[in-house]
VEXDREN-2710 file (C-alpha; in Angstrom, 1 decimal):
% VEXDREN-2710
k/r/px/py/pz
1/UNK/80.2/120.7/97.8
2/UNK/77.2/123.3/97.5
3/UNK/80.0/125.7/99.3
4/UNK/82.7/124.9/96.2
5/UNK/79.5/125.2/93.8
6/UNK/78.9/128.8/94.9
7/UNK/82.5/129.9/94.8
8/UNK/82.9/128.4/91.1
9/UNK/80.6/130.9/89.3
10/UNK/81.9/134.1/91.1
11/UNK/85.5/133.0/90.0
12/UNK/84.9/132.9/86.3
13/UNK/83.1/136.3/86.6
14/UNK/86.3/137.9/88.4
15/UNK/88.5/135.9/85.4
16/UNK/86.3/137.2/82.5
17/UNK/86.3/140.7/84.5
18/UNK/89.8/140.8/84.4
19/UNK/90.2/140.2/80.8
20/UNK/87.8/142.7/80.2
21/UNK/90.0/145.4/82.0
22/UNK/93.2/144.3/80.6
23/UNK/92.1/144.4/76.8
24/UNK/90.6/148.1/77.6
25/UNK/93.6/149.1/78.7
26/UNK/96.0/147.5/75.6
27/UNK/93.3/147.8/73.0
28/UNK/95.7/150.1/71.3
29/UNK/98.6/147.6/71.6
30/UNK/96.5/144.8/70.3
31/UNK/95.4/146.4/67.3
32/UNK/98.9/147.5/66.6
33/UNK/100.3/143.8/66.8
34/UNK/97.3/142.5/65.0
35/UNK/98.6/145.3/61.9
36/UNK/101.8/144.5/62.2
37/UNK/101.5/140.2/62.6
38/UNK/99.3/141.0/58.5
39/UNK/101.5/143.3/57.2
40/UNK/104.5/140.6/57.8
41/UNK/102.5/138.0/56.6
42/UNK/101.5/139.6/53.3
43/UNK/105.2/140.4/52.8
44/UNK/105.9/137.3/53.2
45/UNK/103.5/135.6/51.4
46/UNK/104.9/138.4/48.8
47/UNK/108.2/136.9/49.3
48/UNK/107.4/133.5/48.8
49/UNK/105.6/134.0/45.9
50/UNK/108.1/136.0/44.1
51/UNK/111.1/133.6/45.3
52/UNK/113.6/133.2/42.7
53/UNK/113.2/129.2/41.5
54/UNK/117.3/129.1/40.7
55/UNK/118.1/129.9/45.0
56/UNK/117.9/127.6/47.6
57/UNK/115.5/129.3/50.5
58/UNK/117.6/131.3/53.5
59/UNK/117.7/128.1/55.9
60/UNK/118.2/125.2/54.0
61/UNK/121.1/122.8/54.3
62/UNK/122.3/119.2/52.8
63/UNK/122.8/116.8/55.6
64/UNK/123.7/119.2/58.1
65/UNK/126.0/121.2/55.4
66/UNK/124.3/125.0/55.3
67/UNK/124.0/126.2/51.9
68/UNK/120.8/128.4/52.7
69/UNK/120.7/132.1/50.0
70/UNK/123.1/130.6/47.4
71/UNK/122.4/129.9/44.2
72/UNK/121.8/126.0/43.1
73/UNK/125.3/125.8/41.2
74/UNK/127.1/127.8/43.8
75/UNK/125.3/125.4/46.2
76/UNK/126.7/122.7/44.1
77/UNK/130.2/123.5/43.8
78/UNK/130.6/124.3/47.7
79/UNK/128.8/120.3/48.5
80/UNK/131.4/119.1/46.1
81/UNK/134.1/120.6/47.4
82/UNK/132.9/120.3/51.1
83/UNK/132.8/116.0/49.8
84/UNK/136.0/116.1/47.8
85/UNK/137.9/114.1/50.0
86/UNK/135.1/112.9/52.4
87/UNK/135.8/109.6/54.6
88/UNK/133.8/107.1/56.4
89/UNK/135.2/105.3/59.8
90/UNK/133.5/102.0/60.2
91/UNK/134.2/101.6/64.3
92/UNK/134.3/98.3/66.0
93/UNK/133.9/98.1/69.5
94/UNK/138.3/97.8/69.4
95/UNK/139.3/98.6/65.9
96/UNK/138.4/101.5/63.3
97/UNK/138.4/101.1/59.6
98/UNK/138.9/104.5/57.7
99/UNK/138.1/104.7/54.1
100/UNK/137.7/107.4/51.5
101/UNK/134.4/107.3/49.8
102/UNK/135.9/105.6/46.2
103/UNK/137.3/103.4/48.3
104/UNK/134.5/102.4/50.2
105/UNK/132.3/102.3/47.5
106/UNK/130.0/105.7/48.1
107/UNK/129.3/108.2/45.6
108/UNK/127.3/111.4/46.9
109/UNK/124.5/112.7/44.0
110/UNK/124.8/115.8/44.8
111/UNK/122.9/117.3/41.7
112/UNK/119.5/115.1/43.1
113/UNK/120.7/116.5/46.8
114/UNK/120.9/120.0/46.2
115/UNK/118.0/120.0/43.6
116/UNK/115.6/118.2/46.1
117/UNK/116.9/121.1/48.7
118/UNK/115.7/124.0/46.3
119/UNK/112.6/122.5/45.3
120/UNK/109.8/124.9/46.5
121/UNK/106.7/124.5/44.1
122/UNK/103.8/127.0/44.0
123/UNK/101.6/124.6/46.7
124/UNK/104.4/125.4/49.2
125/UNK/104.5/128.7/47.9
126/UNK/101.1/129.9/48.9
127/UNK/101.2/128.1/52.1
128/UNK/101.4/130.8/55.2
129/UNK/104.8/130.8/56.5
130/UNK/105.9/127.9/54.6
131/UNK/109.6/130.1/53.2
132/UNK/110.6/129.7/57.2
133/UNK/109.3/126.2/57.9
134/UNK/110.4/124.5/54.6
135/UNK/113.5/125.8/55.0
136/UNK/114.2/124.2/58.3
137/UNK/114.3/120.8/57.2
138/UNK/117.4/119.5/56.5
139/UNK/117.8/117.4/52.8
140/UNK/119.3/113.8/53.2
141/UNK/122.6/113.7/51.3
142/UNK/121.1/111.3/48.8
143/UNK/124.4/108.5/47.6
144/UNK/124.7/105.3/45.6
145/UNK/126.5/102.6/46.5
146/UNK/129.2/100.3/44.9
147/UNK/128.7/96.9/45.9
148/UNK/131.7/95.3/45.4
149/UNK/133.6/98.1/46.9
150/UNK/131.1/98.4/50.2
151/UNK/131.1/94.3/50.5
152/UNK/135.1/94.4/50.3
153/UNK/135.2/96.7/53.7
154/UNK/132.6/94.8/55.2
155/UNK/134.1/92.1/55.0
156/UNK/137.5/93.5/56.1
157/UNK/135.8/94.6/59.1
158/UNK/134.4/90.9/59.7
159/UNK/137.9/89.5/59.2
160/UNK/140.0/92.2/61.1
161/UNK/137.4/93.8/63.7
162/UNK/136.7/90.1/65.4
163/UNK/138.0/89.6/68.5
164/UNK/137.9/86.2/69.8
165/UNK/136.4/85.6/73.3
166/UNK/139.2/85.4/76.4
167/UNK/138.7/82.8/79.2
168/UNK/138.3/83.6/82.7
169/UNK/141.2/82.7/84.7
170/UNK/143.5/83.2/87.5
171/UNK/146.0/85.8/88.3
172/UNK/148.4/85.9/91.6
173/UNK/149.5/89.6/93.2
174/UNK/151.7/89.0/95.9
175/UNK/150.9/86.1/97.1
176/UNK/147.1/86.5/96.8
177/UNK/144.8/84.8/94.1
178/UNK/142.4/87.1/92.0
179/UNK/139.9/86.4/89.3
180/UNK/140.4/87.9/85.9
181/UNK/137.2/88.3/84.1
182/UNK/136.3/87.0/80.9
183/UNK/135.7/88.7/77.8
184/UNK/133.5/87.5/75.2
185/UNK/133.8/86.8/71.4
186/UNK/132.8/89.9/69.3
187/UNK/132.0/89.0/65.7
188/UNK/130.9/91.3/63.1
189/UNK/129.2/89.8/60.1
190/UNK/129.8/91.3/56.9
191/UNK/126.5/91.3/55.6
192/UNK/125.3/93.8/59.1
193/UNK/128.6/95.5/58.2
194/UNK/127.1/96.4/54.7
195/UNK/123.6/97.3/55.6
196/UNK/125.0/99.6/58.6
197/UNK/127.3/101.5/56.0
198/UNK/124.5/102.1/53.4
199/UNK/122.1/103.1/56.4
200/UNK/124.7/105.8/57.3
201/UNK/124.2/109.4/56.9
202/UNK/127.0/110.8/55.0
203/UNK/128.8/113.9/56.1
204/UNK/132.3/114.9/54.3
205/UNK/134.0/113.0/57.9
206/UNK/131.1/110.3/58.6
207/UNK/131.4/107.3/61.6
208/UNK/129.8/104.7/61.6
209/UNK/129.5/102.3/64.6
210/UNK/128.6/98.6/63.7
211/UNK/127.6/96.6/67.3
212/UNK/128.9/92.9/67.4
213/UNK/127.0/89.6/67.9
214/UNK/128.4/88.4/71.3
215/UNK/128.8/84.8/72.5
216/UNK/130.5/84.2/76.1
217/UNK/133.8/82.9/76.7
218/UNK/134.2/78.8/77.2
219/UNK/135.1/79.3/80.8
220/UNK/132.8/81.9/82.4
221/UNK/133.4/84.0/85.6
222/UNK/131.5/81.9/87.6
223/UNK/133.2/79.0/87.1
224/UNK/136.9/80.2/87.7
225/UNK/135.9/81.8/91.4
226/UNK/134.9/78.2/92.4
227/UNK/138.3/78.0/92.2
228/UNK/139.9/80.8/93.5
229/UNK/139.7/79.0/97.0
230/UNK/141.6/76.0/95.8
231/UNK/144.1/77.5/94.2
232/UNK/145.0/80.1/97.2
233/UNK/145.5/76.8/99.7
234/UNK/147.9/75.9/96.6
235/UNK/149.9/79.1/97.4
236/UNK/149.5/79.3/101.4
237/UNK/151.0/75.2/101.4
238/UNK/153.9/75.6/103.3
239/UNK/156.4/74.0/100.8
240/UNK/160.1/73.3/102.8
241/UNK/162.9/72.9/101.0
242/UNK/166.5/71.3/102.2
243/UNK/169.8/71.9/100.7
244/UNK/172.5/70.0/102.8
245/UNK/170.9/70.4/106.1
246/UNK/169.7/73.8/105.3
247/UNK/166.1/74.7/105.5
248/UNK/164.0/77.1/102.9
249/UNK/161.0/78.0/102.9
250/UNK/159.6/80.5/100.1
251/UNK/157.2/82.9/100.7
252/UNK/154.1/83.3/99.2
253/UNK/154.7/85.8/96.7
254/UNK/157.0/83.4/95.7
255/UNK/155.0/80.2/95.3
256/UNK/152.4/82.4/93.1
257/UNK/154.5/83.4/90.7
258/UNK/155.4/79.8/90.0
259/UNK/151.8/79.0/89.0
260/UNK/150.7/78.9/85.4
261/UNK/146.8/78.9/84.7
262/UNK/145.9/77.3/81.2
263/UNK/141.8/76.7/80.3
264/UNK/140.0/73.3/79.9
265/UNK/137.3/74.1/78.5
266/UNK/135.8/71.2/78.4
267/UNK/135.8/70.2/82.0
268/UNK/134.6/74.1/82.3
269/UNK/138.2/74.4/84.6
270/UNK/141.1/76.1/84.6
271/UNK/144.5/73.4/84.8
272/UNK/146.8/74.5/87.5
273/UNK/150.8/74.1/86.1
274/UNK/154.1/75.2/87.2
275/UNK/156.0/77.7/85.2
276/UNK/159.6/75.6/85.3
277/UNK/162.0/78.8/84.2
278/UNK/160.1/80.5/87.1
279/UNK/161.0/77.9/89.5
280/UNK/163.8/77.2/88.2
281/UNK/165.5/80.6/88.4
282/UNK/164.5/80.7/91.9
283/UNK/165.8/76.7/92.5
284/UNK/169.7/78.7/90.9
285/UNK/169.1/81.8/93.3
286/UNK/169.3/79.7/96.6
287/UNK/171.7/77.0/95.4
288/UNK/174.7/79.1/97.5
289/UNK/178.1/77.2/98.3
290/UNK/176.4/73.9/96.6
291/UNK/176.7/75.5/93.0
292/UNK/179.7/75.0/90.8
293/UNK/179.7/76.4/86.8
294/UNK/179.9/74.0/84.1
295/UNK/182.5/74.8/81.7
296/UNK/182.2/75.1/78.1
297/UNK/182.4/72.7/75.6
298/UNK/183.6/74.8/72.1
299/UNK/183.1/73.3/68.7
300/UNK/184.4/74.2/65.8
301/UNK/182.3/74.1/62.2
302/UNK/183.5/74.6/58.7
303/UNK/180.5/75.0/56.6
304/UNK/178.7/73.4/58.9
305/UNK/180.8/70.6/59.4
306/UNK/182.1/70.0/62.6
307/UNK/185.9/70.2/63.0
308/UNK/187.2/69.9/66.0
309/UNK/185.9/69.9/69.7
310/UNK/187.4/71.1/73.1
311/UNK/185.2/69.4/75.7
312/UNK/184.3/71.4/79.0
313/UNK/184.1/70.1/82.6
314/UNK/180.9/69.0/84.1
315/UNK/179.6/71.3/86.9
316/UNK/177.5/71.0/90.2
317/UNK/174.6/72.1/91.2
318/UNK/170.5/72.1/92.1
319/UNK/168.5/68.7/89.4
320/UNK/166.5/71.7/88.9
321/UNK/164.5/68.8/86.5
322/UNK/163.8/67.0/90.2
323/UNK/163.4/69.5/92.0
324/UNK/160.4/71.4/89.6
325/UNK/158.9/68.0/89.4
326/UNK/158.5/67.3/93.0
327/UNK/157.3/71.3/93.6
328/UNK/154.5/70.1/91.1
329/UNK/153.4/67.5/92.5
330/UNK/153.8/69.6/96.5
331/UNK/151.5/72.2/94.7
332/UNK/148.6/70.2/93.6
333/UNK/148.3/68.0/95.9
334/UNK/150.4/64.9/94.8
335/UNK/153.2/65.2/96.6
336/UNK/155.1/65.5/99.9
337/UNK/155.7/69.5/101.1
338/UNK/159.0/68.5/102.4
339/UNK/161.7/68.7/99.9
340/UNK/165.2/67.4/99.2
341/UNK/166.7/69.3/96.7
342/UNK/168.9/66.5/95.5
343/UNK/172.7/67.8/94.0
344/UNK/173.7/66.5/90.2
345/UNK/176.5/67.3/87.9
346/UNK/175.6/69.7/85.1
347/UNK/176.7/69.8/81.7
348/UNK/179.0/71.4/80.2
349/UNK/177.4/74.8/77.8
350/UNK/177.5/74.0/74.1
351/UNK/179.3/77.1/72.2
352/UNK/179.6/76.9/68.5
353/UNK/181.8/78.9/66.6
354/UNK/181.0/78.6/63.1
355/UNK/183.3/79.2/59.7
356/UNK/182.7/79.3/56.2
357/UNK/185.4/78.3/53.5
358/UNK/185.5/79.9/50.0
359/UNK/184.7/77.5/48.2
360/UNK/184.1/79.9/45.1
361/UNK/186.8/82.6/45.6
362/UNK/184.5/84.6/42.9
363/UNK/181.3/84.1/44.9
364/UNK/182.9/84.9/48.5
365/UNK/185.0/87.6/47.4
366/UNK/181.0/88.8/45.3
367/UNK/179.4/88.7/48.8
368/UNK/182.3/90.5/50.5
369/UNK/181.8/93.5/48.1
370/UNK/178.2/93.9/48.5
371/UNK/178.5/94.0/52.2
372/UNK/181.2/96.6/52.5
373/UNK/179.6/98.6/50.0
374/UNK/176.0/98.8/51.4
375/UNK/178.0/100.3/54.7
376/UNK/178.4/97.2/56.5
377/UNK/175.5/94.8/55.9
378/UNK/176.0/91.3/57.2
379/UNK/175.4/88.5/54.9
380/UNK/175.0/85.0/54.8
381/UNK/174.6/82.9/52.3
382/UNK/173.9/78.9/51.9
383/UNK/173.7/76.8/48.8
384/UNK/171.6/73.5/49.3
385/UNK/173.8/71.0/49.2
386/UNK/176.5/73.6/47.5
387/UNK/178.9/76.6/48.3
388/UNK/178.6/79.0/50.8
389/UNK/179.7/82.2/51.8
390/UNK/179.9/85.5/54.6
391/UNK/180.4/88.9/55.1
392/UNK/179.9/89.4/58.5
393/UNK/178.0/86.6/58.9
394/UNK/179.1/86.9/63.1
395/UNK/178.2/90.5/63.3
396/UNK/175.5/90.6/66.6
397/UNK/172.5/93.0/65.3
398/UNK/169.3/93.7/67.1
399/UNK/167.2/91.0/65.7
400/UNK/164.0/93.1/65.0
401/UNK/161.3/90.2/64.0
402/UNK/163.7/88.0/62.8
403/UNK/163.4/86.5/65.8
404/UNK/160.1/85.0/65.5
405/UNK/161.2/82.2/63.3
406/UNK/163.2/81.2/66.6
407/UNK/160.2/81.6/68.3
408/UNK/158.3/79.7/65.7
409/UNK/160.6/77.0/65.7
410/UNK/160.2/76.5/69.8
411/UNK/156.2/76.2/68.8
412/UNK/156.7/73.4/66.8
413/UNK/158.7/71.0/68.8
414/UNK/156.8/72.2/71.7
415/UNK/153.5/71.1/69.9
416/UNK/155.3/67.9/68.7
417/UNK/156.3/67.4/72.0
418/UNK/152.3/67.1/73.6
419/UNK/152.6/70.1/75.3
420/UNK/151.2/72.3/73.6
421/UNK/148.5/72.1/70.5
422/UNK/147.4/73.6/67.6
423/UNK/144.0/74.4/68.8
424/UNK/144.7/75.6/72.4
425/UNK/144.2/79.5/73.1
426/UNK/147.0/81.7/73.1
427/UNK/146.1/85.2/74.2
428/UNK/142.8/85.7/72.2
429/UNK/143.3/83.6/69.2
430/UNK/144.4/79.6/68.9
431/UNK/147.8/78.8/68.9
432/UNK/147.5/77.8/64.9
433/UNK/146.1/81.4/64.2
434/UNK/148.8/83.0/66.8
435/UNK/151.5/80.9/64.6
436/UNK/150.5/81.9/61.1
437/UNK/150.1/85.8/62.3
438/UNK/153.6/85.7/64.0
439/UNK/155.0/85.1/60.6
440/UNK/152.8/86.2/57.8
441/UNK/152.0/89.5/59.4
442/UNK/154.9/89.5/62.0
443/UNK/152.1/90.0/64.7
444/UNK/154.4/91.3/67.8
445/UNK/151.5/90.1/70.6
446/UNK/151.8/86.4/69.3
447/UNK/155.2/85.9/70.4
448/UNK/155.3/87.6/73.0
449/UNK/152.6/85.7/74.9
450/UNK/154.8/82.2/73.2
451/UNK/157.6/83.4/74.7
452/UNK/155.9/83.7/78.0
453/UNK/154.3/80.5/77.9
454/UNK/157.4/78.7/77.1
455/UNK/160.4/80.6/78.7
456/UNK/162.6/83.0/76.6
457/UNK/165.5/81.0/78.0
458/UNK/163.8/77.3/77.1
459/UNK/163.4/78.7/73.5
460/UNK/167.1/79.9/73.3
461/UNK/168.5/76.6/75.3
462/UNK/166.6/74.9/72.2
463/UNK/167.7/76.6/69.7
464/UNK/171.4/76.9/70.6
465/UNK/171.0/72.8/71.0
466/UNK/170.9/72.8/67.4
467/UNK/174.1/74.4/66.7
468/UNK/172.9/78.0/66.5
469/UNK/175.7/79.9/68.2
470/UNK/176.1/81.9/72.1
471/UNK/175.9/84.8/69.8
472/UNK/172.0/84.7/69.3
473/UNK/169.9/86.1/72.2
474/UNK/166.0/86.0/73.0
475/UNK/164.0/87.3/75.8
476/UNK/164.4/90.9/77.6
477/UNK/167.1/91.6/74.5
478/UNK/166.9/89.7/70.8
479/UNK/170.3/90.2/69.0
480/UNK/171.3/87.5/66.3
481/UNK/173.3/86.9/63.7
482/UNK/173.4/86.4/59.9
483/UNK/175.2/82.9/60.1
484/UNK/172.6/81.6/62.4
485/UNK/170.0/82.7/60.9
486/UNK/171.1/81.6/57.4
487/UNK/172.2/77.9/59.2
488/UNK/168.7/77.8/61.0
489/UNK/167.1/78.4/57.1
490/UNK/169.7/75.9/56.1
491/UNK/168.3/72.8/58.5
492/UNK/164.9/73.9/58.3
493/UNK/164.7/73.4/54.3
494/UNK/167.0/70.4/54.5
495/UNK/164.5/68.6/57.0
496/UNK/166.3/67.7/60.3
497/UNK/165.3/70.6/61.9
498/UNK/161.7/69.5/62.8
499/UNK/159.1/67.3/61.6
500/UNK/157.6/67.5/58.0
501/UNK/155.0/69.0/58.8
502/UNK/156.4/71.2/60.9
503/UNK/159.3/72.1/58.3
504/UNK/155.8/72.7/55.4
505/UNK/153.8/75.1/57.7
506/UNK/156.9/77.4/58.9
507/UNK/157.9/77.5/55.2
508/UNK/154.3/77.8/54.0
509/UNK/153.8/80.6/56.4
510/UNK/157.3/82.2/55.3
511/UNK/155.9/82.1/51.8
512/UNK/152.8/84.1/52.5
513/UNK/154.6/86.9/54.7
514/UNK/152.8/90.1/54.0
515/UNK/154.4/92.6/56.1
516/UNK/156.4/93.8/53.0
517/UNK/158.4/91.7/49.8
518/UNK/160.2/94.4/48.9
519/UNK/163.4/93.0/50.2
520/UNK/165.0/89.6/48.9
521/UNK/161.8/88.7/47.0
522/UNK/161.8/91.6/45.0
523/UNK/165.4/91.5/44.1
524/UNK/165.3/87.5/43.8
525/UNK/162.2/87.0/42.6
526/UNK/160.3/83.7/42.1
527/UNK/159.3/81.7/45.2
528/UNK/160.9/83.2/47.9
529/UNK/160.3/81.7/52.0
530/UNK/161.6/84.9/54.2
531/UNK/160.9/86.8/57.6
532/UNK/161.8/90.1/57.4
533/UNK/163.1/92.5/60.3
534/UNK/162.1/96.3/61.0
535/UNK/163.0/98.2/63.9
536/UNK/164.7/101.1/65.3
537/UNK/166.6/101.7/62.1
538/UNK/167.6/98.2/61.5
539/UNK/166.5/96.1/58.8
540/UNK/166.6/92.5/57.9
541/UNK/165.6/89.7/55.5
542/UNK/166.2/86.2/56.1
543/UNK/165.0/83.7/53.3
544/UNK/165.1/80.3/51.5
545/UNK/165.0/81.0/48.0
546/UNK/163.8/78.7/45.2
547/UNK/165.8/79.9/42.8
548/UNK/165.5/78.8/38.7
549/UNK/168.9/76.3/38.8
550/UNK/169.2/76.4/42.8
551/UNK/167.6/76.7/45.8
552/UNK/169.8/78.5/48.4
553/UNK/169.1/80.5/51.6
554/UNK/169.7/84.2/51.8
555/UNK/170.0/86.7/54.9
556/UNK/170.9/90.3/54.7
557/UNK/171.0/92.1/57.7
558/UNK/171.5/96.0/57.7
559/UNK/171.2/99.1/60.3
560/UNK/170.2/102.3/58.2
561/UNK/170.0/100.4/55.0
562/UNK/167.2/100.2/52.9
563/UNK/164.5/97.3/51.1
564/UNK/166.1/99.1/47.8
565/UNK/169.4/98.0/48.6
566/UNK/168.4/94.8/50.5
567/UNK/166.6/94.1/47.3
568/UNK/169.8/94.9/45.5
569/UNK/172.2/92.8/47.3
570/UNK/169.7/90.0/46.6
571/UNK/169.3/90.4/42.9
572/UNK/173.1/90.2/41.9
573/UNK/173.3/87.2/44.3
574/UNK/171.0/85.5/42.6
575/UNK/172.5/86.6/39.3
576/UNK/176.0/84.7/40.4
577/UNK/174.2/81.4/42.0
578/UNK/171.9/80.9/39.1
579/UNK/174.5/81.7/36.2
END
């Protein structure tokens, strides 16, 4: 210590020493910067003093926008032209919702902006330096807001930026049982909507991110791996199969891809189920020498009457109906491994082939014109209870969304049935919700995931059972027809296609569509129930139309037409039905 206390002293002499030397030797530079550190600040201050009160000061800027030297009204002009056509993105975590400024409900002031920027009174004036410092800050762009406006995209945002939580569950690669993880539900209230768009900072192209209120999925992570191990025993069971004295066994890759996965949320589970057009495609696959083709059964209809009938002969083959309920029961646990695939007749396949008489010659032969001269258009049209008429009504065109009122016609008897029901989660949203966007918004992931749930070839075995011809396809390829389209309308208002209620909230749906009424409604007008069709060039319109004497159902179907002429076809129809 007394060693350090001696060595202190002579250190701050040699330091103070050192000084000393240096400034002797730069006295002349030091003087010289002093001079010249004055001069600039006197000019300066000169500067600042004589500033002109009309120009903004040489840095200074609007919310980021640099308008430093110019003159307020030249500043002016150049903000509102910068904002002329200035948009705010409101951003979800999934979604963005772009808006112009009107729109959204923002108006900049830019006179109390760029006045606020070129304010520089006589106590900033004087202040040393203050021309460079004041002129770095940067002015807030200084807005008003319209409430009704702002509250109207907030609450678009709340309604279209939600995403509803996803369950945990189950999915099978090769043979092999994986979890896929939840997701949870993202809302975004329209009041924190608001308040983040008046917080923003406004720049001609502003974002604004808005961060959800979370809430976990039903069926957590956790809970669906304590069951991973269950459900891979499922798939290694060593399930056997015999077909007259033949043994088959199916792999695992197989088995997996027979398994279907839906959430009870309640029991905090997921409900192991058989896909049955999975297993029953394999069940036809292996069938060999023991399979025999039904024939067809053909019947005739005259307005929807039947005619006559030329009945096919029964075939042989798989009771795939046996067979998927015994794999079932293998699978979870219920039933024997070993399985006789037992051999029954099958029945014969229902083709229709349906004809309309012209029962008006004036209203066929109206229809007939307005297809040919629209290029080809086919359409179909029923009276209730009345006439009816065609022009290539049989044409096969690509169904483009049409198809989802097949779709939402399997929904309904599958929900009338007990297996499926309103308020069970399809995709992200509830089978009701999944329903009512299929058809009011023609939502494209809705039936997609229906048609996956319940087999593209289940839906079109239904819907052919109820007389709509071989003609109308659904699954890998859609293509459908005018006539069965305009006889499904036909059964569905008449009420023996499904239940009442089922009939009231396909048609209430059908009268809210929203994808565009510029089609049959326009060119009807009134209360018009329709899906419309747009894809790929071709465009469709299928409706039940409430007219002021009649009600009748309408389809037009076109490729390279147009709503206008859709609309047109539509209009003189319902000229001639209501006269």
């Amino acid at each position: 210590m007394q060693q350090l206390a001696q060595r202190l002293p002579r250190r701050s002499w040699r330091l103070k020493k050192s000084v000393r030397l240096w400034h002797k030797e730069h006295r002349r530079q030091v003087r010289y910067a002093t001079i010249g550190f004055v001069v600039f600040a006197a000019i300066l201050e000169i500067i600042q003093l004589a500033w002109p009160s009309g120009r903004l000061l040489p840095f200074a800027s609007v919310q980021g926008q640099a308008i430093g030297g110019s003159t307020v009204s030249v500043a002016k002009e150049r903000i509102a032209k910068d904002y002329a056509n200035a948009t705010v993105t409101v951003k979800t975590d999934g979604k963005e919702f772009p808006a112009g400024f009107e729109q959204a409900g923002i108006a900049i002031d830019t006179e109390k902006s760029v006045n606020e920027a070129a304010n520089y009174p006589l106590w900033k004036r004087i202040l040393p330096f203050s021309l460079l410092l004041t002129g770095l800050d940067d002015t807030p762009m200084y807005v008003t807001f319209d409430d009704t406006a702002v509250n109207a995209l907030a609450s678009k945002v709340e309604a279209e930026g939600h995403t509803a939580a996803v369950n945990a569950t189950v999915a099978v690669q090769d043979g092999r049982a994986g979890l896929v993880r939840a997701t949870p539900d993202k809302a975004y209230p329209a009041n924190q909507v608001a308040q983040a768009i008046r917080s923003g900072k406004f720049q001609p192209k502003t974002e604004i991110k808005v961060t959800p209120q979370t809430k976990p999925a039903a069926l957590t992570d956790q809970e669906v791996k304590a069951q991973l191990d269950a459900v891979q025993q499922i798939i290694d069971e060593k399930i056997v199969f015999t077909l007259q004295d033949e043994e088959i066994k199916p792999d695992k890759k197989t088995k997996g891809a027979w398994l279907t996965f839906a959430p009870d949320e309640k029991a905090e589970k997921l409900i192991v189920g058989i896909n049955a057009d999975t297993a029953k495609k394999y069940l036809e696959s292996i069938q060999g020498e023991a399979y025999k083709a039904p024939g067809t059964t053909q019947i005739q209809l005259v307005d929807d009457r039947e005619v006559s009938r030329s009945v096919g002969a029964a075939g042989r083959g798989v009771d795939t109906a046996k067979a998927i309920d015994a794999i079932n029961k293998a699978m979870t646990g219920d039933g024997a491994l070993d399985i006789g695939l037992a051999i029954a007749d099958l029945p014969a396949i229902i083709a229709y082939d349906k004809k309309y008489s012209n029962t008006d010659a004036s209203l066929a032969a109206l229809v007939s014109q307005l297809a040919t001269a629209k290029g080809g258009y086919g359409v179909s049209l029923m009276e209730i209870d009345g006439r009816s008429a065609n022009a290539n009504g049989n044409k096969q065109f690509v169904a483009a969304s049409t198809y989802k009122l097949y779709v939402a016609y399997a929904v309904i008897k599958e929900v009338e049935a007990g297996r499926m029901n309103w308020t069970d989660t399809i995709g992200s949203r509830t089978v009701a919700k999944c329903f009512d966007d299929m058809i009011v918004v023609s939502d494209n992931d809705c039936p997609k995931a229906f048609g996956s749930r319940i087999g593209w070839q289940a839906i079109t075995s239904m819907v052919r059972a109820e007389g709509i011809s071989t003609r109308t396809q659904l699954g890998s390829s859609m293509y459908t027809t005018a006539n069965d389209l305009s006889y499904f309308l036909y059964r569905l208002e008449k009420g023996n296609l499904v239940s009442s209620a089922g009939r009231d909230r396909l048609i209430g749906a059908m009268k809210r569509q929203s994808y565009t009424r510029a089609g049959i409604p326009k060119g009807a007008g009134g209360t018009v129930a329709d899906k419309v069709g747009d894809v790929d060039g071709y465009l469709h319109d299928a409706a039940i139309v409430y007219g002021s004497h009649k009600t009748y159902v309408l389809v037009v179907m076109s490729y390279g037409g147009s709503w206008a002429g859709i609309a047109d076809v539509a209009s003189q129809i319902n000229t001639s039905v209501n006269k």
